[in-house]
PDBQT receptor file of N, H, CA, C and O in Angstrom, charges set to zero:
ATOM      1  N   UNK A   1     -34.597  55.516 -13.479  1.00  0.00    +0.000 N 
ATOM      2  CA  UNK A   1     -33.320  55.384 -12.825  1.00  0.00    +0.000 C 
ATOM      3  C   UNK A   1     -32.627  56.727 -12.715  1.00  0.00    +0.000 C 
ATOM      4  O   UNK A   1     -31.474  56.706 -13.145  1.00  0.00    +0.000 OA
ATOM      5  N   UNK A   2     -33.035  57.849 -12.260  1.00  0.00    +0.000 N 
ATOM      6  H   UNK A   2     -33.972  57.866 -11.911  1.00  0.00    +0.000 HD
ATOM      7  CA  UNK A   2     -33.080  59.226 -11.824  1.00  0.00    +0.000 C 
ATOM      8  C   UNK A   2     -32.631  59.443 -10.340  1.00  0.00    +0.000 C 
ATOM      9  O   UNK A   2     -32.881  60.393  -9.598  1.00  0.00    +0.000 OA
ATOM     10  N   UNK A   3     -31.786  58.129 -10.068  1.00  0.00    +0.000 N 
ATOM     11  H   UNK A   3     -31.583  57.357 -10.670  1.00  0.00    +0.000 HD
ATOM     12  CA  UNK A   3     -31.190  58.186  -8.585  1.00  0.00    +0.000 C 
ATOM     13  C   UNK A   3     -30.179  59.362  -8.666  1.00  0.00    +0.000 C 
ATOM     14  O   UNK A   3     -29.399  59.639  -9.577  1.00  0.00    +0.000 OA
ATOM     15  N   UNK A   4     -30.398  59.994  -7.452  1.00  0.00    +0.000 N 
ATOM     16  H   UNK A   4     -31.031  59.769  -6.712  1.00  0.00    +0.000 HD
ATOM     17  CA  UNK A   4     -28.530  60.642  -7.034  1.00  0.00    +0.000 C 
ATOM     18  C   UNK A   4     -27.587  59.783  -6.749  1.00  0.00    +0.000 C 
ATOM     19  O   UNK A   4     -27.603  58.907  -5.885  1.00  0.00    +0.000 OA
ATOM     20  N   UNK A   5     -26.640  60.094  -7.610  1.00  0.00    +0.000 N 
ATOM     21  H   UNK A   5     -26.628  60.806  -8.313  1.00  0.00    +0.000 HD
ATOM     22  CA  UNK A   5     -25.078  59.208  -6.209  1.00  0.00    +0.000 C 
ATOM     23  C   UNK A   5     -25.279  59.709  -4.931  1.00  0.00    +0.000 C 
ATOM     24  O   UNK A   5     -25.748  60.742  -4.452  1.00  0.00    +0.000 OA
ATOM     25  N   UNK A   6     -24.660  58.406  -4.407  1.00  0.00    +0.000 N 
ATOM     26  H   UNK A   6     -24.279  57.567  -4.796  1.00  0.00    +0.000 HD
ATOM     27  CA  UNK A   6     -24.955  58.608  -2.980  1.00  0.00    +0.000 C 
ATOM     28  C   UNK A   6     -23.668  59.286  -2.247  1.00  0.00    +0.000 C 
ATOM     29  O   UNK A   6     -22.525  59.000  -2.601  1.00  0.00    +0.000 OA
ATOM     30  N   UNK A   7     -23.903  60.069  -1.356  1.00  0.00    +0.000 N 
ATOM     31  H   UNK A   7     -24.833  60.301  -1.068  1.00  0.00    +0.000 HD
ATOM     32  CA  UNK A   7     -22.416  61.028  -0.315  1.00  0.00    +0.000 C 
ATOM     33  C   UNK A   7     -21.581  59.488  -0.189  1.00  0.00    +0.000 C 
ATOM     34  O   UNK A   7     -22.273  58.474  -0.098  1.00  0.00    +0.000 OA
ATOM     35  N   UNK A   8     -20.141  59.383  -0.188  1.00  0.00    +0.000 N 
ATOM     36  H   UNK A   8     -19.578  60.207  -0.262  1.00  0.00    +0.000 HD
ATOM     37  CA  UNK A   8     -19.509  58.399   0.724  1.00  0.00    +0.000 C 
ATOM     38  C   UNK A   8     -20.011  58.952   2.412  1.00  0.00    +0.000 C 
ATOM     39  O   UNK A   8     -20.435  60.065   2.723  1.00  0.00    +0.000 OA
ATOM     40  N   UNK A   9     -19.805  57.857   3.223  1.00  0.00    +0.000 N 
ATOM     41  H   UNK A   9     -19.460  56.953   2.971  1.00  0.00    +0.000 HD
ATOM     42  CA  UNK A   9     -20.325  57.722   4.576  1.00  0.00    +0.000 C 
ATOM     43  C   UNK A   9     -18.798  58.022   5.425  1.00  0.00    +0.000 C 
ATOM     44  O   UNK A   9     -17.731  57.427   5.271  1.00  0.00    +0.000 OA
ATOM     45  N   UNK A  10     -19.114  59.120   6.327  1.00  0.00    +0.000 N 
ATOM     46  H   UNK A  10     -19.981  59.603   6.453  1.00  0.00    +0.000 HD
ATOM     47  CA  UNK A  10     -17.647  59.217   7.163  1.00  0.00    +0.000 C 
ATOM     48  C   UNK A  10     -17.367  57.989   8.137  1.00  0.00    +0.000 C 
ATOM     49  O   UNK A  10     -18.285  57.204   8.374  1.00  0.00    +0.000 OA
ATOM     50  N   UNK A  11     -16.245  57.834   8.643  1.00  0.00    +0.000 N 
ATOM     51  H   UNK A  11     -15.499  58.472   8.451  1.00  0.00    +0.000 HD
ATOM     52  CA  UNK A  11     -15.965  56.659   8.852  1.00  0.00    +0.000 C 
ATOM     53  C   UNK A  11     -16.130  56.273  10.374  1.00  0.00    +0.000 C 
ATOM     54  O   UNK A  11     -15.511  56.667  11.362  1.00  0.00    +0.000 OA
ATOM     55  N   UNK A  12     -17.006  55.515  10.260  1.00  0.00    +0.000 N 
ATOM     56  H   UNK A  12     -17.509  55.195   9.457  1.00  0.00    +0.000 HD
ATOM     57  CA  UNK A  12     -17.325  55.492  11.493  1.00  0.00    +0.000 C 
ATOM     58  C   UNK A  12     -19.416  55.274  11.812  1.00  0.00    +0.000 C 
ATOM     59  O   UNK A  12     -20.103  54.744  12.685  1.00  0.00    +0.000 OA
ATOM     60  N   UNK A  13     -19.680  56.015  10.567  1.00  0.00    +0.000 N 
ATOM     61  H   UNK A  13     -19.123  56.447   9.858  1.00  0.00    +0.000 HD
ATOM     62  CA  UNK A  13     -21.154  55.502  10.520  1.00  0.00    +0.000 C 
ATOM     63  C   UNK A  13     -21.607  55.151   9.500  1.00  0.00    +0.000 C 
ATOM     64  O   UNK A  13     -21.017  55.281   8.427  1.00  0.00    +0.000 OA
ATOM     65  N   UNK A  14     -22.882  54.577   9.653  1.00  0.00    +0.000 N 
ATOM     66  H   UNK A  14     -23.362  54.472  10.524  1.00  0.00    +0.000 HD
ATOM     67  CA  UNK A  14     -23.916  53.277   9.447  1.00  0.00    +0.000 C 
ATOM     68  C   UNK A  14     -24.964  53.874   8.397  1.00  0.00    +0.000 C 
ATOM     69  O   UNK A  14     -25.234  53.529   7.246  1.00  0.00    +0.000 OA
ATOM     70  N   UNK A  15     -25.507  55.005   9.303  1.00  0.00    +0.000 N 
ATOM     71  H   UNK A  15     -25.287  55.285  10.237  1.00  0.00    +0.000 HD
ATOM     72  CA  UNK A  15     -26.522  55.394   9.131  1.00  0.00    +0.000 C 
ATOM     73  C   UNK A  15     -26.741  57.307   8.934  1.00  0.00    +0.000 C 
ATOM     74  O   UNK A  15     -27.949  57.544   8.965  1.00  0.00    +0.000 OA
ATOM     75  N   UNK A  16     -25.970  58.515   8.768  1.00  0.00    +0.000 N 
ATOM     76  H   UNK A  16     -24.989  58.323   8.743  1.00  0.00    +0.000 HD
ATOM     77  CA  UNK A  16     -26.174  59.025   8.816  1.00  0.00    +0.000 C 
ATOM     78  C   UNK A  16     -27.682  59.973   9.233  1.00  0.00    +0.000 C 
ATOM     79  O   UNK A  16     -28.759  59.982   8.637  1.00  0.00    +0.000 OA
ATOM     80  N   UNK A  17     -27.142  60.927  10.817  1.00  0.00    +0.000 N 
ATOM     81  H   UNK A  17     -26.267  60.919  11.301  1.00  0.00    +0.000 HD
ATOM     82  CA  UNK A  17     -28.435  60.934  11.141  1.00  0.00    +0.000 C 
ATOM     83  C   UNK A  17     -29.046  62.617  10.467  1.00  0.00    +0.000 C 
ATOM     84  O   UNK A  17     -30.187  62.866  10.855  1.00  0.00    +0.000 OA
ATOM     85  N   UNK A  18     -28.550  63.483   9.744  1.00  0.00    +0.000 N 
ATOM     86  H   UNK A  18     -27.623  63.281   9.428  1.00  0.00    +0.000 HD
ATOM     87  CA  UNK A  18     -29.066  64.318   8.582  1.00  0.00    +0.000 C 
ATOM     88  C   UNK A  18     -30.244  63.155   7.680  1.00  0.00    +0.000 C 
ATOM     89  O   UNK A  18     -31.385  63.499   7.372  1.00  0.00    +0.000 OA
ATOM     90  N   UNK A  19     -29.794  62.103   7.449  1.00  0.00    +0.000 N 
ATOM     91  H   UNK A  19     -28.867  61.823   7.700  1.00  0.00    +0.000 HD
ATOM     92  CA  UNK A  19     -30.558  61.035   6.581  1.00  0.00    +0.000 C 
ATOM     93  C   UNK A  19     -31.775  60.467   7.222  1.00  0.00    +0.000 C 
ATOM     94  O   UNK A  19     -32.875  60.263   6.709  1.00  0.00    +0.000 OA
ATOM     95  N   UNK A  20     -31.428  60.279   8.270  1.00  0.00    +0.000 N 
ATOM     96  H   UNK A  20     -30.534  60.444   8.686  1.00  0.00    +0.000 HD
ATOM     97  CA  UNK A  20     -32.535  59.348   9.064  1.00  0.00    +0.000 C 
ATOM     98  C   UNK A  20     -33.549  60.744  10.086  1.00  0.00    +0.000 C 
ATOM     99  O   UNK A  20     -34.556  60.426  10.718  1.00  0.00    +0.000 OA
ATOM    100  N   UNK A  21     -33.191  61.743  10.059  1.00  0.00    +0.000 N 
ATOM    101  H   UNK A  21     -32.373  62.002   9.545  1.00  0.00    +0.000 HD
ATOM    102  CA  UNK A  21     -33.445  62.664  10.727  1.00  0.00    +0.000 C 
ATOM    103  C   UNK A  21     -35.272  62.923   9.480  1.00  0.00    +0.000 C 
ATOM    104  O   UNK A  21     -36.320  63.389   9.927  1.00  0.00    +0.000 OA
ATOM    105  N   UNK A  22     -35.086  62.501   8.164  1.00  0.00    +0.000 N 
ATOM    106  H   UNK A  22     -34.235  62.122   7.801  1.00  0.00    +0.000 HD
ATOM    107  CA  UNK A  22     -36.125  62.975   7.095  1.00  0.00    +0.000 C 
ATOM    108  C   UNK A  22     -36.830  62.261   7.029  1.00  0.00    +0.000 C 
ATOM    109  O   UNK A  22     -37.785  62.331   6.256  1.00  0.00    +0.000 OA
ATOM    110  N   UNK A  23     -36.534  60.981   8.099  1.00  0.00    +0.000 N 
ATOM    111  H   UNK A  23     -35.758  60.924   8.728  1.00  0.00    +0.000 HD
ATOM    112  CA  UNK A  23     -37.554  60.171   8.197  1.00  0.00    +0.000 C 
ATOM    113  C   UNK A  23     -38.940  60.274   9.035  1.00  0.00    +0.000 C 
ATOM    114  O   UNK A  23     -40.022  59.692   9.116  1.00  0.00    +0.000 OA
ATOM    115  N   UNK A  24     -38.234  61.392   9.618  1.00  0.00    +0.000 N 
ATOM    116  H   UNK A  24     -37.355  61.865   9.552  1.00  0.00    +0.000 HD
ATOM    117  CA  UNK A  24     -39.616  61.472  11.395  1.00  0.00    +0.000 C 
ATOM    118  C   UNK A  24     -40.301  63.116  10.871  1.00  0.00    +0.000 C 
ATOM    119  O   UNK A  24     -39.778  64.151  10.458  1.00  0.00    +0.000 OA
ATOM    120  N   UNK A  25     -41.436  62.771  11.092  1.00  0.00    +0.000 N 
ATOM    121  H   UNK A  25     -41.861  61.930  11.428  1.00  0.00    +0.000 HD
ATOM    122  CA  UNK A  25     -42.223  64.102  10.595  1.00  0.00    +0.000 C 
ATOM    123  C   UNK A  25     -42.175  65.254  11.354  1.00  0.00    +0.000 C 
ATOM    124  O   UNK A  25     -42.375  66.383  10.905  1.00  0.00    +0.000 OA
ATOM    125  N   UNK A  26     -41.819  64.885  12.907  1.00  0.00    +0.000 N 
ATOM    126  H   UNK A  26     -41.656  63.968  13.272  1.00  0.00    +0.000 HD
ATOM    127  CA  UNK A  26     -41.808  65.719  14.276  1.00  0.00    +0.000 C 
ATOM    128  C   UNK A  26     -41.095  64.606  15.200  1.00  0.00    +0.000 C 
ATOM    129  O   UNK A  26     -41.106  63.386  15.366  1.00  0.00    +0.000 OA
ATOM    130  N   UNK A  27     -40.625  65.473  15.576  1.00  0.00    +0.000 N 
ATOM    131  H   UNK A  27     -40.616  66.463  15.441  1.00  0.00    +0.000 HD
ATOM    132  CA  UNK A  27     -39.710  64.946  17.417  1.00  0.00    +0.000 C 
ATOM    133  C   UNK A  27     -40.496  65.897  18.215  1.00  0.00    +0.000 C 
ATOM    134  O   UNK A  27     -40.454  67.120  18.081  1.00  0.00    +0.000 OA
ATOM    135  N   UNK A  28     -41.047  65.397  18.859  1.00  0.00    +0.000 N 
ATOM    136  H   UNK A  28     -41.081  64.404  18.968  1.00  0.00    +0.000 HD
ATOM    137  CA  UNK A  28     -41.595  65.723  20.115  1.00  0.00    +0.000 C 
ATOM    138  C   UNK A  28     -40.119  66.048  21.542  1.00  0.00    +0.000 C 
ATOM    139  O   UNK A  28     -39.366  65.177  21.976  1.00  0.00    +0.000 OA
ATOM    140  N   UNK A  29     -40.131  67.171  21.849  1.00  0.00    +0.000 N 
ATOM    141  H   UNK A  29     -40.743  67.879  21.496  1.00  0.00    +0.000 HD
ATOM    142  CA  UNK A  29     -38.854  67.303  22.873  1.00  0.00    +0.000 C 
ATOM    143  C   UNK A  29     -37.676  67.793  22.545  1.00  0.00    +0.000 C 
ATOM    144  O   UNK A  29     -37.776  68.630  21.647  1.00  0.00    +0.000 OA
ATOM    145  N   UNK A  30     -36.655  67.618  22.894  1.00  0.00    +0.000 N 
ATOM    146  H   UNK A  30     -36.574  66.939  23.623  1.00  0.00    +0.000 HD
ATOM    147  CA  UNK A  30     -35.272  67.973  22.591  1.00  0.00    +0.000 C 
ATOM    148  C   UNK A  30     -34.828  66.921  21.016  1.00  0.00    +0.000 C 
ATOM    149  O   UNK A  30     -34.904  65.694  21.075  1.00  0.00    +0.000 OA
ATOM    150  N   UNK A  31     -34.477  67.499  19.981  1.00  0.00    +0.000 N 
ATOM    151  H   UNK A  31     -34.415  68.496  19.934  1.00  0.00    +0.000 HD
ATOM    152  CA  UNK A  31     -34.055  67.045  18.897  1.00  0.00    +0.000 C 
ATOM    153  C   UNK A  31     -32.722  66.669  19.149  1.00  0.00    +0.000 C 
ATOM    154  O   UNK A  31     -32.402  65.537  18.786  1.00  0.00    +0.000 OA
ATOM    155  N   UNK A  32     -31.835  67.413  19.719  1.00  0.00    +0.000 N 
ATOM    156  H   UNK A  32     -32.095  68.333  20.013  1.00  0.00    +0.000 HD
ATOM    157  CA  UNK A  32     -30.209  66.917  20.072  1.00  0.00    +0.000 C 
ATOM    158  C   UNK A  32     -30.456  65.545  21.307  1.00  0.00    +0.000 C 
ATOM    159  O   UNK A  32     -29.645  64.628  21.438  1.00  0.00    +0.000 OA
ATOM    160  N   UNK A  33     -31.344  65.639  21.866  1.00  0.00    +0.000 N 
ATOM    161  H   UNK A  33     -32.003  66.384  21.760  1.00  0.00    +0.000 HD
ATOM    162  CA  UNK A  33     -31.264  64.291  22.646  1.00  0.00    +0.000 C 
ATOM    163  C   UNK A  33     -31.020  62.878  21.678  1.00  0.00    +0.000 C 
ATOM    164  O   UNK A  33     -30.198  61.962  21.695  1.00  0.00    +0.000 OA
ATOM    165  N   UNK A  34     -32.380  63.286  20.709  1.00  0.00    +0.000 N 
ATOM    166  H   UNK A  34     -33.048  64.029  20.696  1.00  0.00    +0.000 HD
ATOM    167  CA  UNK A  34     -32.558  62.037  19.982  1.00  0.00    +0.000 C 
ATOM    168  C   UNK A  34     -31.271  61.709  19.090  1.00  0.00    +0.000 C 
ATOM    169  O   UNK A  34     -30.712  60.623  18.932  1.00  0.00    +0.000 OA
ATOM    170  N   UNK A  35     -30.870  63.347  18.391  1.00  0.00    +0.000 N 
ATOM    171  H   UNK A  35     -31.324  64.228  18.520  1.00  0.00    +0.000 HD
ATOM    172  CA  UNK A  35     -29.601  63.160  17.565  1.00  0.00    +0.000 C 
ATOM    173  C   UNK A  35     -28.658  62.181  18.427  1.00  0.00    +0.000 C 
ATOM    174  O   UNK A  35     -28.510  61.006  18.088  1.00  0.00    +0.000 OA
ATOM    175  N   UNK A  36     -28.055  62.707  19.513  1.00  0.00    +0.000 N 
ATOM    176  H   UNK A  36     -28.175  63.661  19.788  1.00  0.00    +0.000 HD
ATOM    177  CA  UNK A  36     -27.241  62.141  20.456  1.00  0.00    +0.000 C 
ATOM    178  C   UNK A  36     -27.374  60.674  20.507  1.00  0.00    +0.000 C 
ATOM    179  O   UNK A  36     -26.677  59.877  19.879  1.00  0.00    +0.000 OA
ATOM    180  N   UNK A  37     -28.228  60.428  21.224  1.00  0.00    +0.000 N 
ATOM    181  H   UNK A  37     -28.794  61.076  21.734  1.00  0.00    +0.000 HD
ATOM    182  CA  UNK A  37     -28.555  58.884  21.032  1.00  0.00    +0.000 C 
ATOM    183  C   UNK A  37     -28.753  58.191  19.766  1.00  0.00    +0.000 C 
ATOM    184  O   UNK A  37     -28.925  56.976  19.861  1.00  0.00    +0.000 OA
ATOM    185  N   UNK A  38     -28.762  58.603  18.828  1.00  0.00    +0.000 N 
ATOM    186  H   UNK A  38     -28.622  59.590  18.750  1.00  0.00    +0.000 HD
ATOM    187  CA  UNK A  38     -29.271  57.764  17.395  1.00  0.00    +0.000 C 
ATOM    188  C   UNK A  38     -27.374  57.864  17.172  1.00  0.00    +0.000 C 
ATOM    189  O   UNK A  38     -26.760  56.814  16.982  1.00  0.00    +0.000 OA
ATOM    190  N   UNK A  39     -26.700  59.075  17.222  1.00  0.00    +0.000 N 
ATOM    191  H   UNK A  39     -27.199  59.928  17.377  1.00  0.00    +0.000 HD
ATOM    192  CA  UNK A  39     -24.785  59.116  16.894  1.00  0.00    +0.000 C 
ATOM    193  C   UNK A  39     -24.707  57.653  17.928  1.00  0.00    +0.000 C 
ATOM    194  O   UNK A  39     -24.398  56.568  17.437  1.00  0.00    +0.000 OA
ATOM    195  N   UNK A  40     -24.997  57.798  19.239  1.00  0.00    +0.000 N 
ATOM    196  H   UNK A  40     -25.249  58.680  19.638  1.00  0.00    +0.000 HD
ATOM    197  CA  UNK A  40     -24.107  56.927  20.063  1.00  0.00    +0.000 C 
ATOM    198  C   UNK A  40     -24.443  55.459  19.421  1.00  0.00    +0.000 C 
ATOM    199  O   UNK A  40     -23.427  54.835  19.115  1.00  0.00    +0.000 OA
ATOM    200  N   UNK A  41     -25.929  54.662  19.111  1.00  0.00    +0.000 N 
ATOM    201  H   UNK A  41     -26.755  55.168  19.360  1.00  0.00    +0.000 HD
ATOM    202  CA  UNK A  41     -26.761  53.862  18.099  1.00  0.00    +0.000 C 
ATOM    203  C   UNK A  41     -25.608  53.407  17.184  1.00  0.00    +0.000 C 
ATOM    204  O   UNK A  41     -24.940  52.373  17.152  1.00  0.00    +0.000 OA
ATOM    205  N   UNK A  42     -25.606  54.264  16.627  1.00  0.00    +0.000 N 
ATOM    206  H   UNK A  42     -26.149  55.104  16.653  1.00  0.00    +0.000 HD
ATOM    207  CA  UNK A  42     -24.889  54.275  15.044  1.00  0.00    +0.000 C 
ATOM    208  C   UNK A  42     -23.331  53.830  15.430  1.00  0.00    +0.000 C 
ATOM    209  O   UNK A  42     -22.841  52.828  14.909  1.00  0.00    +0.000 OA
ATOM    210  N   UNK A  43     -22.603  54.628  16.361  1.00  0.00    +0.000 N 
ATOM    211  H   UNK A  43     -23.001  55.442  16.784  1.00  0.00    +0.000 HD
ATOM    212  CA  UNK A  43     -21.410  54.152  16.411  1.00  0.00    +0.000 C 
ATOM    213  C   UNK A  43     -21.371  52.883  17.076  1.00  0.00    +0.000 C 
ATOM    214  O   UNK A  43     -20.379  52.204  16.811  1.00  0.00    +0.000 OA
ATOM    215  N   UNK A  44     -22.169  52.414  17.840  1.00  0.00    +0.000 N 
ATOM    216  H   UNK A  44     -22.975  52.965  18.056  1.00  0.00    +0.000 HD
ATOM    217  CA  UNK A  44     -22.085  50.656  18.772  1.00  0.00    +0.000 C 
ATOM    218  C   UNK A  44     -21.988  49.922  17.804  1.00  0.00    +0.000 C 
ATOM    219  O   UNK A  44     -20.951  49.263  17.724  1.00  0.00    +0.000 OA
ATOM    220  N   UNK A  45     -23.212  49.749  16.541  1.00  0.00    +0.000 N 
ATOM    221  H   UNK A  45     -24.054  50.284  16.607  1.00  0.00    +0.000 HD
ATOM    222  CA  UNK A  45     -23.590  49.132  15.114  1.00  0.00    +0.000 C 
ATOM    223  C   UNK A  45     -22.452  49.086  14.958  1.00  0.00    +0.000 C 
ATOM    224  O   UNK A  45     -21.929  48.162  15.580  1.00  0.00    +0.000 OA
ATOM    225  N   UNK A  46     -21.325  50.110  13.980  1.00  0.00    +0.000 N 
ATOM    226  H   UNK A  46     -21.749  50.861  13.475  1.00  0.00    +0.000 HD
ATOM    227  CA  UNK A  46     -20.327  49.899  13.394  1.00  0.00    +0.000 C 
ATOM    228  C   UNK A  46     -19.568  49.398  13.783  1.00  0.00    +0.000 C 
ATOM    229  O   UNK A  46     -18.913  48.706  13.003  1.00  0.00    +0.000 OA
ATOM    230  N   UNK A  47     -19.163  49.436  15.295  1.00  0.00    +0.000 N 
ATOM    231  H   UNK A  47     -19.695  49.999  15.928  1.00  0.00    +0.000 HD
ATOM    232  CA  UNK A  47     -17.898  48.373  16.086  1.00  0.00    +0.000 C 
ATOM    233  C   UNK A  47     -18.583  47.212  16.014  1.00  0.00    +0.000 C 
ATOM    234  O   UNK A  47     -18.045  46.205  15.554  1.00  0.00    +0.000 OA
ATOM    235  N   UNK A  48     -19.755  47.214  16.425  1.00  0.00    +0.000 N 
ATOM    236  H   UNK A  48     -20.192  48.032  16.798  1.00  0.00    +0.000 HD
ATOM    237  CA  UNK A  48     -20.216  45.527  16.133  1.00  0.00    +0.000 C 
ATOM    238  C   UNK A  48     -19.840  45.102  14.761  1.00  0.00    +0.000 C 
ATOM    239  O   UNK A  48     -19.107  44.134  14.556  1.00  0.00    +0.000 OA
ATOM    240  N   UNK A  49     -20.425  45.942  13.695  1.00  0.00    +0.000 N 
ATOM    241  H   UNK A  49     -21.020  46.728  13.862  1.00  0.00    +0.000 HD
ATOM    242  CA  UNK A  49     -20.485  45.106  12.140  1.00  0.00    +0.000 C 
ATOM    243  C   UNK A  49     -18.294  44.699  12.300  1.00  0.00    +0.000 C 
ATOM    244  O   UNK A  49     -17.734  43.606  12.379  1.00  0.00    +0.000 OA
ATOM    245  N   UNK A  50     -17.724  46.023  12.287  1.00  0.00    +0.000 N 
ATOM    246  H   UNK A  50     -18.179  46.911  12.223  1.00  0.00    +0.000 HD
ATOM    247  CA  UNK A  50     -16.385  45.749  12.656  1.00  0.00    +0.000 C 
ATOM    248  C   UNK A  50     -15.736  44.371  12.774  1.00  0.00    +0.000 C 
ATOM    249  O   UNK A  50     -15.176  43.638  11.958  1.00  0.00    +0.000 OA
ATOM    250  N   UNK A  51     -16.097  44.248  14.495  1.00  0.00    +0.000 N 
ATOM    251  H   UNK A  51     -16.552  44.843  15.157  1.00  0.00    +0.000 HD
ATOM    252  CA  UNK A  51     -16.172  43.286  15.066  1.00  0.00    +0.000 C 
ATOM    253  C   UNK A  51     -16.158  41.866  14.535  1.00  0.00    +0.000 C 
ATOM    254  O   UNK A  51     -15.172  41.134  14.618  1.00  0.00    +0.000 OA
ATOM    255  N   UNK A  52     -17.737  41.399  13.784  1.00  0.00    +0.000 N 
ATOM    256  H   UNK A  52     -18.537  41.994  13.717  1.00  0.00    +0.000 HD
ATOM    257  CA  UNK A  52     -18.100  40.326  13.394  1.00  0.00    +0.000 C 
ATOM    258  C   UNK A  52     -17.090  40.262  12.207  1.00  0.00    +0.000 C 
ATOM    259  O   UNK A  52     -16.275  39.345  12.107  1.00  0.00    +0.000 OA
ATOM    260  N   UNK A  53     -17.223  41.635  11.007  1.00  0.00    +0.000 N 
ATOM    261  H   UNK A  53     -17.885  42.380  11.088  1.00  0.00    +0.000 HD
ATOM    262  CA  UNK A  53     -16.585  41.221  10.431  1.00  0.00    +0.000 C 
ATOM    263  C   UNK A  53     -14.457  40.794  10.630  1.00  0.00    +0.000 C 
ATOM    264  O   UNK A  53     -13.969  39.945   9.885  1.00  0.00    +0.000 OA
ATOM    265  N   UNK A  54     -13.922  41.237  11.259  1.00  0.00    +0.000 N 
ATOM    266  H   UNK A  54     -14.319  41.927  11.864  1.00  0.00    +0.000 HD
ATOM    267  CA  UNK A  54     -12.674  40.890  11.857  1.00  0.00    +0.000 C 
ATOM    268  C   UNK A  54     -12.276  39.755  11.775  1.00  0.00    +0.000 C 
ATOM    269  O   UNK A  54     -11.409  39.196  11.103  1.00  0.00    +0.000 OA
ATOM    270  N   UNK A  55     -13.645  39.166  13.219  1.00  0.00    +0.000 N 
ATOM    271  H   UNK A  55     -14.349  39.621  13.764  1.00  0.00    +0.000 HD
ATOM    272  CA  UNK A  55     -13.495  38.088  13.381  1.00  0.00    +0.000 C 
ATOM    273  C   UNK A  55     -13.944  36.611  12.479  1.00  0.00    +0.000 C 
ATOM    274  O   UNK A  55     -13.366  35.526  12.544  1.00  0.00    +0.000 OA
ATOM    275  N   UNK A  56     -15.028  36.930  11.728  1.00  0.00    +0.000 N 
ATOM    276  H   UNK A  56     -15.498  37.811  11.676  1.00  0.00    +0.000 HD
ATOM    277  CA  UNK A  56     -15.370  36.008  11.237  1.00  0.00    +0.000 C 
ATOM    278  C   UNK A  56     -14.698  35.578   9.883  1.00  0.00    +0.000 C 
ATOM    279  O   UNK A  56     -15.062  34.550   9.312  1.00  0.00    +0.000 OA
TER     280      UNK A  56
């Protein structure tokens, strides 16, 4: 049980993509494309989770 604490998450994402970025061994192409799209990803998620939670 040699875990790190974990960063708090800024507000607004899910998934930090520094985090998810250590998951892919190579990006083939533009890396800011994928960044870009995985931020825009991440922020839809959170208004959704938002969302459901609000309402439900």
């Amino acid at each position: 049980m040699n875990e790190k604490p974990k960063k708090p998450l800024k507000p607004g994402v899910c998934h930090p993509w520094e985090e998810k970025r250590k998951e892919y061994e190579e990006i083939r192409g533009d890396e800011n494309v994928v960044k870009e799209q995985h931020e825009w990803f991440d922020e839809q998620l959170y208004q959704f989770l938002w969302l459901m939670v609000s309402h439900y």
